[in-house]
Chimera marker file (.cmm) of the C-alpha trace (Angstrom):
<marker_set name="trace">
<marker id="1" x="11.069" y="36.186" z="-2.889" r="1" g="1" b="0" radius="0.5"/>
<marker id="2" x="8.587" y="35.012" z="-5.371" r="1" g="1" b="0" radius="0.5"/>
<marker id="3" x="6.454" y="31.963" z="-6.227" r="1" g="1" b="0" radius="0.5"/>
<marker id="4" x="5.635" y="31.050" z="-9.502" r="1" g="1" b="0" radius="0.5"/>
<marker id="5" x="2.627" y="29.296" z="-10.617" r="1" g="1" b="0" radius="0.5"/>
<marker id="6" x="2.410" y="28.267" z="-14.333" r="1" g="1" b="0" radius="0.5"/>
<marker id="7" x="-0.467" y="26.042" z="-15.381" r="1" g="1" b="0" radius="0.5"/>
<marker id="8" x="0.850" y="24.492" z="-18.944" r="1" g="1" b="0" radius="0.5"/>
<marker id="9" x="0.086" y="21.612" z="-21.275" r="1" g="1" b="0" radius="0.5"/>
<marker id="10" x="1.051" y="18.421" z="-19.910" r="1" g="1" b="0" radius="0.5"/>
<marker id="11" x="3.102" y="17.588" z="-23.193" r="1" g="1" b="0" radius="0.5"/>
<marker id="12" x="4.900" y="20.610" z="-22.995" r="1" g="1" b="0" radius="0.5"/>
<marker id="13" x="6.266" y="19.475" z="-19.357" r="1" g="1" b="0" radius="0.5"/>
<marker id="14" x="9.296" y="17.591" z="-20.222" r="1" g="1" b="0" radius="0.5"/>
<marker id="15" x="10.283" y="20.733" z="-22.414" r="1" g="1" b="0" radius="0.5"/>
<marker id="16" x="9.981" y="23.336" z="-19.363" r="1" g="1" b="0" radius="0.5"/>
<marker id="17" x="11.627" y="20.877" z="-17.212" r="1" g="1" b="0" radius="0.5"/>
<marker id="18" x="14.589" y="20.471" z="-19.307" r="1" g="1" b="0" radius="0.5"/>
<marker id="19" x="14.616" y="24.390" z="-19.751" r="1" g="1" b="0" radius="0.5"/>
<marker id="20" x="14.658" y="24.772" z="-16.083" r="1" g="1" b="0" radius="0.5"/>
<marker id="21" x="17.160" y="22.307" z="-15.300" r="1" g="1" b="0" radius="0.5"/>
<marker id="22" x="19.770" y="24.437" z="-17.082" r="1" g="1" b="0" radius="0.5"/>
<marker id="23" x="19.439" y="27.265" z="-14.463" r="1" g="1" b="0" radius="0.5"/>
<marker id="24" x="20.096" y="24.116" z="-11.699" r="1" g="1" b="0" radius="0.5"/>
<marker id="25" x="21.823" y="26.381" z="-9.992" r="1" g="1" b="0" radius="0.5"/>
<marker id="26" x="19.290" y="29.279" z="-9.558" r="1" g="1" b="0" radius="0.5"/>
<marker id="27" x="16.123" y="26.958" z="-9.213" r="1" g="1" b="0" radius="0.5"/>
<marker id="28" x="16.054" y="24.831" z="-5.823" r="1" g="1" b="0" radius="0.5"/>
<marker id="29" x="12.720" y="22.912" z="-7.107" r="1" g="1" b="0" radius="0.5"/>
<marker id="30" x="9.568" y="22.582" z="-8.584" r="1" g="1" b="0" radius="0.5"/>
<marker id="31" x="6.560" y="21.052" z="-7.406" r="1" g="1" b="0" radius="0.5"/>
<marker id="32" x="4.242" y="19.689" z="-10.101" r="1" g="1" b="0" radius="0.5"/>
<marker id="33" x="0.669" y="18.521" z="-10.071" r="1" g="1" b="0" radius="0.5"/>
<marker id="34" x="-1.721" y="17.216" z="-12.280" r="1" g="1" b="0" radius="0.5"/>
<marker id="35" x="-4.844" y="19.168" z="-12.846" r="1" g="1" b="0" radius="0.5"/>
<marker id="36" x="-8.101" y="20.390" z="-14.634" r="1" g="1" b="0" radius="0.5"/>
<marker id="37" x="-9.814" y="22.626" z="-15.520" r="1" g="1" b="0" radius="0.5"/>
<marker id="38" x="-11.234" y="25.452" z="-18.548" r="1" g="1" b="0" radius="0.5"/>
<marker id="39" x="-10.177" y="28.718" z="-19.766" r="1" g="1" b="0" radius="0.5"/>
<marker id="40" x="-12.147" y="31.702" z="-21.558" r="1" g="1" b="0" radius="0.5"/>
<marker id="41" x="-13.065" y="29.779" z="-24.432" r="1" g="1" b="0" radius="0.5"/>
<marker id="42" x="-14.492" y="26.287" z="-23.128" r="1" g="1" b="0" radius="0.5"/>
<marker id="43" x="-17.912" y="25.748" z="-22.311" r="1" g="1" b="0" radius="0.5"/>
<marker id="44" x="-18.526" y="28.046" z="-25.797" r="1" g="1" b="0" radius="0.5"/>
<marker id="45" x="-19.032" y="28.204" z="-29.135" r="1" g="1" b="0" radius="0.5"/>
<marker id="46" x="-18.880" y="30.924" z="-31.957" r="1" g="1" b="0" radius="0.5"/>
<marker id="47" x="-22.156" y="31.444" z="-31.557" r="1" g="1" b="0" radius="0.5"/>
<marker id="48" x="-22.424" y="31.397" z="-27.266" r="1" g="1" b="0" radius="0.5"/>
<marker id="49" x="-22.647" y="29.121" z="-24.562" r="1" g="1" b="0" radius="0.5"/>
<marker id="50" x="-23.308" y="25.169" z="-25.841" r="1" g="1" b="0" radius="0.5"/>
<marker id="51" x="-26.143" y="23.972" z="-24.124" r="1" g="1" b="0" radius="0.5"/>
<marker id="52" x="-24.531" y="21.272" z="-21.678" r="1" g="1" b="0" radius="0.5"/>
<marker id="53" x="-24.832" y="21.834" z="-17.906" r="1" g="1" b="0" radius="0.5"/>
<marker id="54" x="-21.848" y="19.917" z="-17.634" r="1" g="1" b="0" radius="0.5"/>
<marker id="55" x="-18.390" y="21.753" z="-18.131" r="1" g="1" b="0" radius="0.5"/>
<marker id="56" x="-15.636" y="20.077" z="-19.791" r="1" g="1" b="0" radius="0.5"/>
<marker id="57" x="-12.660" y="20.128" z="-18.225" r="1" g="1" b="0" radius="0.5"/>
<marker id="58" x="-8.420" y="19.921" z="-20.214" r="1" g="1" b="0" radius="0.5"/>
<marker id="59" x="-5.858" y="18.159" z="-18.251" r="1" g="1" b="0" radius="0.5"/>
<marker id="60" x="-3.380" y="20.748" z="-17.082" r="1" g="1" b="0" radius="0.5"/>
<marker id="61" x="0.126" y="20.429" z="-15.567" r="1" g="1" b="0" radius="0.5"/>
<marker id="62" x="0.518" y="23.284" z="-12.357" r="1" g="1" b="0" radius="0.5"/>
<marker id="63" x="3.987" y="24.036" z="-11.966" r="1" g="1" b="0" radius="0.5"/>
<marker id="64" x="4.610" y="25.650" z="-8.703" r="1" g="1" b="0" radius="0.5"/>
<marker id="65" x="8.377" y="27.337" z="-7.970" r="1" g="1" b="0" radius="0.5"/>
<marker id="66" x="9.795" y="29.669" z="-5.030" r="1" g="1" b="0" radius="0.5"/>
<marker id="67" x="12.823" y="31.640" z="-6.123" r="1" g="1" b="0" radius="0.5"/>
<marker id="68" x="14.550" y="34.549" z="-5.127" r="1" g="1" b="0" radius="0.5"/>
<marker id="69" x="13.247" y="38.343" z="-6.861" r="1" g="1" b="0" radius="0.5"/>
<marker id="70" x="16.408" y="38.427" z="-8.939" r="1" g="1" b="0" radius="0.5"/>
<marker id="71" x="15.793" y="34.898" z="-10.932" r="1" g="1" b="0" radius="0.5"/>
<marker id="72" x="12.132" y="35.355" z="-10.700" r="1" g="1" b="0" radius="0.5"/>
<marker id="73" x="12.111" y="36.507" z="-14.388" r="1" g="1" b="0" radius="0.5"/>
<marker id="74" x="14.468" y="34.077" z="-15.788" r="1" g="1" b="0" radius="0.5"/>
<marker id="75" x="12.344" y="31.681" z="-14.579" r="1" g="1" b="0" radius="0.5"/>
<marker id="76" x="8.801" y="33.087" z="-16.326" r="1" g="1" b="0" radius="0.5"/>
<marker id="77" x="11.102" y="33.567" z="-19.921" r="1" g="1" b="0" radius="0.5"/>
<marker id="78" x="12.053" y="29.791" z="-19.659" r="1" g="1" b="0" radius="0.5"/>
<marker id="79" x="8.585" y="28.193" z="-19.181" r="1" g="1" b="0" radius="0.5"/>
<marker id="80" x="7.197" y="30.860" z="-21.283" r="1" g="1" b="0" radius="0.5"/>
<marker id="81" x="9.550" y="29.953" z="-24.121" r="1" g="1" b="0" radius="0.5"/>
<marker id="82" x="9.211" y="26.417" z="-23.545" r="1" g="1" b="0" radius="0.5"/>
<marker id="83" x="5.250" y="26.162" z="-23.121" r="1" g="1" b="0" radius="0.5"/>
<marker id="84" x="4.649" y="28.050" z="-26.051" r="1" g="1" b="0" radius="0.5"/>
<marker id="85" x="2.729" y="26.426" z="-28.949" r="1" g="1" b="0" radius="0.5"/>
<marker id="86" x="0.845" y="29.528" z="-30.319" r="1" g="1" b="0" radius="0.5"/>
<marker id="87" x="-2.831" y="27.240" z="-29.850" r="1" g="1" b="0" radius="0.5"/>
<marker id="88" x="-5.580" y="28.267" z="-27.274" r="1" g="1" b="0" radius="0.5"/>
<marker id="89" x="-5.201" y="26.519" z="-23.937" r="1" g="1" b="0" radius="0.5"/>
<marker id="90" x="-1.155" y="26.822" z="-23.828" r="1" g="1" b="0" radius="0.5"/>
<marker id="91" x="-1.764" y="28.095" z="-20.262" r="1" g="1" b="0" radius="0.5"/>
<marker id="92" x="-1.278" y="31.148" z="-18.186" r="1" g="1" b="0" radius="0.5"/>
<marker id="93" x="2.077" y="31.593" z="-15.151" r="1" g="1" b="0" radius="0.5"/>
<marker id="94" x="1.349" y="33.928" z="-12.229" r="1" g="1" b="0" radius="0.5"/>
<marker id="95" x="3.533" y="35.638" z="-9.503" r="1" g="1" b="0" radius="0.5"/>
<marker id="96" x="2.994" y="36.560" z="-6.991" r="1" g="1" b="0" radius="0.5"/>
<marker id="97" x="5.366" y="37.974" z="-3.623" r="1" g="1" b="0" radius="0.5"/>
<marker id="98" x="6.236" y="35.618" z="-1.118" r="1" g="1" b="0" radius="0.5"/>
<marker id="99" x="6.093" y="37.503" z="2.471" r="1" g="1" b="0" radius="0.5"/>
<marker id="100" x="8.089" y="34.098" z="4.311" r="1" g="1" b="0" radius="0.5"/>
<marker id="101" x="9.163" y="30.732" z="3.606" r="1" g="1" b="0" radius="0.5"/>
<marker id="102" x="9.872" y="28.146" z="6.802" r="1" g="1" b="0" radius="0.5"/>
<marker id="103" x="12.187" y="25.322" z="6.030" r="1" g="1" b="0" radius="0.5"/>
<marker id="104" x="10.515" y="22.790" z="8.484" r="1" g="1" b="0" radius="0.5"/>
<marker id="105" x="13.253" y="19.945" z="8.831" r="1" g="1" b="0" radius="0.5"/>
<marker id="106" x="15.832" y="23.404" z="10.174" r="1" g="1" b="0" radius="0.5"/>
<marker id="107" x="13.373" y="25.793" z="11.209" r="1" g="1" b="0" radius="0.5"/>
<marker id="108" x="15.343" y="28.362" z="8.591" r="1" g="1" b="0" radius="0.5"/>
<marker id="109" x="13.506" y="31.212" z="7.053" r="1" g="1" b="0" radius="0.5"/>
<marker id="110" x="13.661" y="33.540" z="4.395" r="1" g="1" b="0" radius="0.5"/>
<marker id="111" x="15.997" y="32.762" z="1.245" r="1" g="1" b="0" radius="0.5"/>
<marker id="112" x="17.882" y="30.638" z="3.074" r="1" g="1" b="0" radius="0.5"/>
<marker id="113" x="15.440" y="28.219" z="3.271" r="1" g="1" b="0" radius="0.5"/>
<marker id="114" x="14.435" y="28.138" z="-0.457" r="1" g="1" b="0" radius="0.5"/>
<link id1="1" id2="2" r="1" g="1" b="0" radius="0.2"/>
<link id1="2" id2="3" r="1" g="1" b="0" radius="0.2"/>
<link id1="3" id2="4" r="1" g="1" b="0" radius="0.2"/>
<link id1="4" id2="5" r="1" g="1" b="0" radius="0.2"/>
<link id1="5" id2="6" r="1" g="1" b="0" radius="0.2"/>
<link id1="6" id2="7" r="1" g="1" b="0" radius="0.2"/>
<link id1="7" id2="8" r="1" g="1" b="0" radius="0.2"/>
<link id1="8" id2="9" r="1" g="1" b="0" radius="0.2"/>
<link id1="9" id2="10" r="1" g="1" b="0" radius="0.2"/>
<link id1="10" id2="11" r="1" g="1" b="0" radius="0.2"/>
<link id1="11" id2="12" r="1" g="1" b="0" radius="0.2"/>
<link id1="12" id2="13" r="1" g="1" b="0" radius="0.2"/>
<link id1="13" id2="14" r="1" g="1" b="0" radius="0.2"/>
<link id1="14" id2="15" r="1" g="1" b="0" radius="0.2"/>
<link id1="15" id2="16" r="1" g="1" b="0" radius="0.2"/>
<link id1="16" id2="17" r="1" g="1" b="0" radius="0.2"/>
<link id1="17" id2="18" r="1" g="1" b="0" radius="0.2"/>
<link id1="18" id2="19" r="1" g="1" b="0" radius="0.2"/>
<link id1="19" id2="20" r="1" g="1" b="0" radius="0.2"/>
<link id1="20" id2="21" r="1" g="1" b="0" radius="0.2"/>
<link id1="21" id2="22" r="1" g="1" b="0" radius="0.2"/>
<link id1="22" id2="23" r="1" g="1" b="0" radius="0.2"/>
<link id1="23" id2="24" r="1" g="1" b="0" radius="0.2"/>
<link id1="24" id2="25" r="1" g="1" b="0" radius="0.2"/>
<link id1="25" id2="26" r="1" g="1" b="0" radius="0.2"/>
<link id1="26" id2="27" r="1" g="1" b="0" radius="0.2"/>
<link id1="27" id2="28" r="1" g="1" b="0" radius="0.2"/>
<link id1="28" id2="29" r="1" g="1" b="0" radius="0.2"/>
<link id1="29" id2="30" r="1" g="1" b="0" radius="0.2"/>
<link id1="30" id2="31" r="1" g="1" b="0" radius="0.2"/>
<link id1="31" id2="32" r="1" g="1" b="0" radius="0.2"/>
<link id1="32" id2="33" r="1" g="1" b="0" radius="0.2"/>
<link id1="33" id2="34" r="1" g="1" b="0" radius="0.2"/>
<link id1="34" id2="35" r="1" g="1" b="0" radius="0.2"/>
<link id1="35" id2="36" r="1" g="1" b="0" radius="0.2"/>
<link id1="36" id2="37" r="1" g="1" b="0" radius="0.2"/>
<link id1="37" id2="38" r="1" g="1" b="0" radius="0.2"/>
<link id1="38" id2="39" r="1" g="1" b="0" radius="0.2"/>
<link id1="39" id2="40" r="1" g="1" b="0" radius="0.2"/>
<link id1="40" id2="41" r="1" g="1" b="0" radius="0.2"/>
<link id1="41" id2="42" r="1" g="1" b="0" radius="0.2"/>
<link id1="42" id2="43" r="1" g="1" b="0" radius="0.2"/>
<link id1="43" id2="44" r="1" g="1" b="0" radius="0.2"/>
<link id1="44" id2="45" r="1" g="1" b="0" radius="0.2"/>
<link id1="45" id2="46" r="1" g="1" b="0" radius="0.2"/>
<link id1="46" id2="47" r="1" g="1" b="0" radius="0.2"/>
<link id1="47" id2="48" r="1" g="1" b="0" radius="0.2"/>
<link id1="48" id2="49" r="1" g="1" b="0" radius="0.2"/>
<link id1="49" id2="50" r="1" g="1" b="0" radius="0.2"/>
<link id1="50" id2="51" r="1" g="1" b="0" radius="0.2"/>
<link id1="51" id2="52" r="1" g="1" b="0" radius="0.2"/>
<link id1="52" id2="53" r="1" g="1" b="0" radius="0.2"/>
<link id1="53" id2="54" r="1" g="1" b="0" radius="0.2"/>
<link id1="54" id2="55" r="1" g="1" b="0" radius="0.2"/>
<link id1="55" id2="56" r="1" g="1" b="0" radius="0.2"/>
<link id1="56" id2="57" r="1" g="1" b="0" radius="0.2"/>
<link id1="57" id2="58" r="1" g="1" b="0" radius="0.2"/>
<link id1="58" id2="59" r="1" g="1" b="0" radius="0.2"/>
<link id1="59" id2="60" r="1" g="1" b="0" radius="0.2"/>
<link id1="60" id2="61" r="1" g="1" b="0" radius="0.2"/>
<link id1="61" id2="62" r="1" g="1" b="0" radius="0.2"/>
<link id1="62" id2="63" r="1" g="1" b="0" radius="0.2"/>
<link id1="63" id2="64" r="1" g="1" b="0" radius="0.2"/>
<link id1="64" id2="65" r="1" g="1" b="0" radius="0.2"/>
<link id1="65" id2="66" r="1" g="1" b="0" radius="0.2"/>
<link id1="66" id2="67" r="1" g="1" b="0" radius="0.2"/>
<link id1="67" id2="68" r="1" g="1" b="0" radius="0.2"/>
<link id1="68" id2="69" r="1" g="1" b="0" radius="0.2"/>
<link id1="69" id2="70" r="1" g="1" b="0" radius="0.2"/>
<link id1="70" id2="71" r="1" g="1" b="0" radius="0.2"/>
<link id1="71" id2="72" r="1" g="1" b="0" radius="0.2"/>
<link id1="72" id2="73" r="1" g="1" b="0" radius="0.2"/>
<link id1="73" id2="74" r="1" g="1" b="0" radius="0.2"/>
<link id1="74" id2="75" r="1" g="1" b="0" radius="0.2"/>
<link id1="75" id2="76" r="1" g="1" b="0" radius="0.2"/>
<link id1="76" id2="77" r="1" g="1" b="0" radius="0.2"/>
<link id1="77" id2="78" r="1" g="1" b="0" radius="0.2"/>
<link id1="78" id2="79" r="1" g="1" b="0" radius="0.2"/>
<link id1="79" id2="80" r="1" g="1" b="0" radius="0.2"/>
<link id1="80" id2="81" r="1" g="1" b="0" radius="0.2"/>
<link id1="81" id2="82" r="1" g="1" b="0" radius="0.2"/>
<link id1="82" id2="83" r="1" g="1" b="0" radius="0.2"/>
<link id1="83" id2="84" r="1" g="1" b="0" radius="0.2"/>
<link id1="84" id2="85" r="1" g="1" b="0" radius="0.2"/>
<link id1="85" id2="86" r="1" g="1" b="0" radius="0.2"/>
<link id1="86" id2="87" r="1" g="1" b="0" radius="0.2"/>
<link id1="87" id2="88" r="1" g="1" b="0" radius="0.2"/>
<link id1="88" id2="89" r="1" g="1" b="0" radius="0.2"/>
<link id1="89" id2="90" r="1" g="1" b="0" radius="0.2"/>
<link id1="90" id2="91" r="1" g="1" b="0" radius="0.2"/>
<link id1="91" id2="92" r="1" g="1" b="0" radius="0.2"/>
<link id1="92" id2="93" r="1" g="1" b="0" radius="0.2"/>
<link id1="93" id2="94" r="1" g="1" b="0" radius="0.2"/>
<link id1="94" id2="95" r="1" g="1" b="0" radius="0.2"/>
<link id1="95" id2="96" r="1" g="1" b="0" radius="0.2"/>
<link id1="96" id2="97" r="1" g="1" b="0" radius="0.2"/>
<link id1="97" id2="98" r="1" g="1" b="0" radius="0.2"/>
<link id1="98" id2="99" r="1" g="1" b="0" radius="0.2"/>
<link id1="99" id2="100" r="1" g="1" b="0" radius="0.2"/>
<link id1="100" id2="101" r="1" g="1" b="0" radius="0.2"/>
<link id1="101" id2="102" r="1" g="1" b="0" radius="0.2"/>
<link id1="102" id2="103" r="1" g="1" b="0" radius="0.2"/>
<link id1="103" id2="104" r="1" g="1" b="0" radius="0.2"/>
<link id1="104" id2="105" r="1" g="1" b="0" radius="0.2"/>
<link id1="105" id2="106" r="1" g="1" b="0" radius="0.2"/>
<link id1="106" id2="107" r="1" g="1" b="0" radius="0.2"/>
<link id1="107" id2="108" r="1" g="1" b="0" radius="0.2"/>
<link id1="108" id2="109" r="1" g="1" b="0" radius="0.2"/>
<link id1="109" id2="110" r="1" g="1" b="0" radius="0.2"/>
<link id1="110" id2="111" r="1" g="1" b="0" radius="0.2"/>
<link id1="111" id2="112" r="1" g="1" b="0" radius="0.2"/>
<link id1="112" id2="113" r="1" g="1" b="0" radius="0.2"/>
<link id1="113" id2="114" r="1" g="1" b="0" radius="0.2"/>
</marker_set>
């Protein structure tokens, strides 16, 4: 199993939804947040650090998914494909391996609680 964080703009959301919703039958949700935050280049200037002691912070959307190793990459190529708009600050998607998942309502484990 994997879980899938991708941290995108929030106006690309509706896009990665919709790209996710055609492998319904693969994906068994997505849990998404609203956050902030700065990459590499903010806080900075061509010419080095601007003199602020405050940082300024993007709005971000955090998409967090749990799938099964075989869809796992299907699932990057879609939200990669539909975050994409070639500008700094399009966002980054990590995964990482997922040792157990509990369904709480059943008790389940493993993939069949996905």
């Amino acid at each position: 199993m994997k879980e899938i964080k991708a941290i995108v703009q929030p106006f690309m959301l509706s896009k990665v939804i919709a790209g996710l919703h055609e492998m319904v039958e693969h994906l068994p949700g997505v849990t998404v947040s609203e956050v902030r935050g700065f990459g590499k280049n903010r806080g900075h200037d061509n010419d080095g650090p601007i003199a602020s002691a405050e940082a300024e912070y993007a709005p971000k959307t955090k998409l967090e998914i749990v799938v099964c190793d075989d869809v796992a990459a299907s699932v990057v190529e879609v939200i990669l494909a539909r975050a994409h708009t070639g500008n700094p600050g399009d966002g980054k998607i990590f995964v990482y391996p997922l040792e157990d998942v509990v369904k709480i309502r059943t008790g389940e484990r493993g993939e069949g609680a996905i």
